[in-house]
Phi, psi and omega in degrees: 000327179234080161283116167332304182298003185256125161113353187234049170271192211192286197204142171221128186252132202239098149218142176344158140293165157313308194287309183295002166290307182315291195328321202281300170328308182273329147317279194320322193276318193283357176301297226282288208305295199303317186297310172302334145334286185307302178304318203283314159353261184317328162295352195258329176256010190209166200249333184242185200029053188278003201272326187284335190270323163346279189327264199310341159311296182336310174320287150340284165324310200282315197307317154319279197314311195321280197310326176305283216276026145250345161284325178286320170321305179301283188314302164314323172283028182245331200281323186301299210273334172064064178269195165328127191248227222354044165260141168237012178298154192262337175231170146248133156263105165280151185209137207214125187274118189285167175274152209290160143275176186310307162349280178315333178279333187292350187082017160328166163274168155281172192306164199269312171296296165328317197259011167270326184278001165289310184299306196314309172284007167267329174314289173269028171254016158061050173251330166241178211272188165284287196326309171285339183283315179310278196325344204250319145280357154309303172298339185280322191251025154258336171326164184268135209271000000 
């Protein structure tokens, strides 16, 4: 309950590892490689709707490139940033700390709502007393707001 980290994340960025980029990336070419297969096949053999198997060929194709090229994409900034190279998690998380407020570099309490909806939930996980959950809000909302 009282994680440093809540209130000062800035931005947490959710992107694929290296390794599930390669797998998407290699994925992606056997996709590419099966679907030309597949069209020029099917094209060779039938006379009509060749305009609907275009289509969904195009499709096909650009939906292969997309993931190649966000894979590589991906896999390049990993180069930038030097993570783990044993890493085998499927996602990684960054996290970029905002800068402090003033208050907080002052060495302040945390906000008065916050340190009310802190006591009220201990209160009610019957870690403080009635008694102590008043005197304890008593103290928070005498403070110089």
């Amino acid at each position: 309950m009282n994680d440093p980290d809540i209130g000062k994340i800035k931005r947490a960025t959710l992107r694929p590892s290296p390794t599930s980029s390669i797998i998407t990336l290699i994925m992606s070419l056997l996709f590419l490689v099966f679907g030309l297969v597949f069209f020029f096949s099917v094209i060779g053999e039938t006379g009509e709707g060749r305009g609907l198997i275009s289509f969904f060929f195009l499709i096909w194709v650009a939906a292969c490139l997309g993931m190649a090229v966000y894979s590589i994409v991906n896999l390049s900034s990993f180069k930038k940033s030097s993570p783990n190279p044993a890493a085998l998690e499927v996602l990684e998380i960054e996290k970029e700390n905002a800068p402090a407020k003033k208050e907080e570099a002052a060495g302040a309490k945390p906000d008065f709502s916050v340190r009310l909806r802190e006591i009220e939930a201990l209160r009610k996980e019957g870690l403080l007393t009635e008694e102590e959950y008043q005197r304890k809000r008593k103290e928070i909302l005498d403070e110089k707001w």
